[in-house]
C-alpha positions in Angstrom: 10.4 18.4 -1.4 8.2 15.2 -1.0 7.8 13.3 -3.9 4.6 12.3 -5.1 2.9 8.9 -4.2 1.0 7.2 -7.1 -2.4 5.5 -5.7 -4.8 4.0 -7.5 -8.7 5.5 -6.7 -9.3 2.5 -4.6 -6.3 2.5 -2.8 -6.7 6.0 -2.1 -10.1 6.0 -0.7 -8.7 2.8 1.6 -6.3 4.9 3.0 -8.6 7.9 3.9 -11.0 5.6 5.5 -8.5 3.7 8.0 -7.2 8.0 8.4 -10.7 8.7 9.8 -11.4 5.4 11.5 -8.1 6.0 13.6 -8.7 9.6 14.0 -12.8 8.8 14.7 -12.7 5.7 16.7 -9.2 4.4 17.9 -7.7 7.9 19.4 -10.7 9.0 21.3 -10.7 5.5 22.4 -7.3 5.2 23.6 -7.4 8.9 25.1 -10.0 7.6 27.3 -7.5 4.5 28.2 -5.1 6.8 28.9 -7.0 8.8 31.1 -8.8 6.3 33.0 -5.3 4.5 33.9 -3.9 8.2 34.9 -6.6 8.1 37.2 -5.6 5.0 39.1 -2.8 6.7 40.5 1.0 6.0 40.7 1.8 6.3 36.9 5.0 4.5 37.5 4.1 1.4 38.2 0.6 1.6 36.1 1.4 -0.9 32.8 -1.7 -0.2 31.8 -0.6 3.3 31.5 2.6 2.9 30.3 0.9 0.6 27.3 -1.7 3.0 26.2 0.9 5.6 26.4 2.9 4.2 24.0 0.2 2.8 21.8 -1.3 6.1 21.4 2.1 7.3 20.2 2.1 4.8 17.8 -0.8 5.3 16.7 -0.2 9.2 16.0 2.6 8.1 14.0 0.4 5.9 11.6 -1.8 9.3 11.8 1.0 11.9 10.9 2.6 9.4 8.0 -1.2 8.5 6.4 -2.1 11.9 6.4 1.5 12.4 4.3 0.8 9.7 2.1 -2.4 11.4 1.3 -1.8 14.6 1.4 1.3 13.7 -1.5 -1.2 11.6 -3.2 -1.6 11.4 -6.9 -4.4 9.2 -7.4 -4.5 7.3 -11.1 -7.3 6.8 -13.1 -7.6 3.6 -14.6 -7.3 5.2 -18.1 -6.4 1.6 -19.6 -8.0 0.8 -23.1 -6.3 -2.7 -22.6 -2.9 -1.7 -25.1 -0.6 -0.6 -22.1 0.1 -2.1 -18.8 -0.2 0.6 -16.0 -0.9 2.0 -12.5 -4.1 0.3 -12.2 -4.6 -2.4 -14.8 -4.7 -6.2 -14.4 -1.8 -7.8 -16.0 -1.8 -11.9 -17.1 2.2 -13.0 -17.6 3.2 -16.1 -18.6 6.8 -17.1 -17.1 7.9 -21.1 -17.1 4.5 -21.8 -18.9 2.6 -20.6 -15.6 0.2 -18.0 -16.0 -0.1 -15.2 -13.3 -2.7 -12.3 -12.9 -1.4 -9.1 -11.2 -2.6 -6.0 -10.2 -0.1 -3.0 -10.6 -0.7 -0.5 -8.2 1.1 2.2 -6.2 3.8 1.3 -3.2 1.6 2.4 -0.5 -0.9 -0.5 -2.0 1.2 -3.4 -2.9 0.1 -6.5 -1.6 1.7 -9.6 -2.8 -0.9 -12.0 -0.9 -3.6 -10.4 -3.2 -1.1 -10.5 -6.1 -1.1 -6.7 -6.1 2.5 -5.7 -7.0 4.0 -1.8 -6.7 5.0 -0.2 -10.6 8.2 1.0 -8.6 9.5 -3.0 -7.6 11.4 -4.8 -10.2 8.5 -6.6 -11.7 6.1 -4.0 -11.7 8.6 -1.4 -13.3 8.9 -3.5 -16.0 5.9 -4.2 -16.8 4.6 -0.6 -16.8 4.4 0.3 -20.5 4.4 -3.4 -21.6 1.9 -4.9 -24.4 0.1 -7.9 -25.2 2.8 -10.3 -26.6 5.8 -8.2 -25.5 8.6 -10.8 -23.6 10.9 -8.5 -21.0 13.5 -10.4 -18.1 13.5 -9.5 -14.8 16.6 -9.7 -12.9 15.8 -11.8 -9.3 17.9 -13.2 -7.1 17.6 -17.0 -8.4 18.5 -15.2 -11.7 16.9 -13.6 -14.9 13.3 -14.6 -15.4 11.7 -14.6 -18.8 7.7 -13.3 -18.5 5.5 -12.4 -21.8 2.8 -10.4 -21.3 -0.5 -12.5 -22.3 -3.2 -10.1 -21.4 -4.0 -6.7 -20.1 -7.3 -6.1 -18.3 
């Protein structure tokens, strides 16, 4: 059985649309690729066939595993009334006097560049459930970190 994938609504309408822009706009296009290199003749020595071959096979696996992802999707609504850290809540944590803003979202989602961490990675995970004021560690691989929960968007 396939376990459900937390998303939050945003994340979950971002996956649908790159689902239909691949299925819309990048398959037809590299079908017709395909078939205008299968046209040029010897396919054995045609790169350019060989390339699109394997990029449309690629591509149909992105298809096949988005279309998983969403069809196993349990989108979150932002419920938050600011008490509880959650699937899609802004978190501020304090940790060596530094502040940080996060956004906790769902695995398919995380993001670290965007500071958009996964409830299921160490930090997230903790967090989840977590108030305003509450201190927790984290265990990391320069050591245990203390954080404190300062604010909860």
């Amino acid at each position: 059985m396939t376990k459900q994938i937390q998303l939050t609504e945003k994340g979950f309408e971002a996956l649908k649309k790159e689902l239909e822009r691949l299925l819309k706009v990048k398959r037809p296009a590299l079908v017709d690729r395909l078939s205008n290199a299968r046209s040029q003749g010897d396919l054995s020595e045609n790169s350019d066939y060989q390339n699109a071959k394997e990029e449309l096979e690629f591509l149909q696996g992105r298809i096949e595993e988005l279309q998983l992802v969403i069809k196993n999707a349990k989108v979150v609504k932002d419920t938050n009334n600011g008490n509880n850290v959650g699937v899609g809540t802004k978190v501020t944590v304090r940790v060596n006097g530094v502040k940080n803003t996060f956004e906790i979202v769902g695995e398919w989602e995380a993001d670290m560049t965007n500071k958009k961490i996964s409830h299921a990675s160490p930090l997230g995970s903790a967090l989840v459930g977590k108030k305003v004021g509450e201190k927790f560690e984290v265990t990391a691989p320069v050591g245990k970190i203390l954080y404190e929960v300062v604010a909860i968007d």
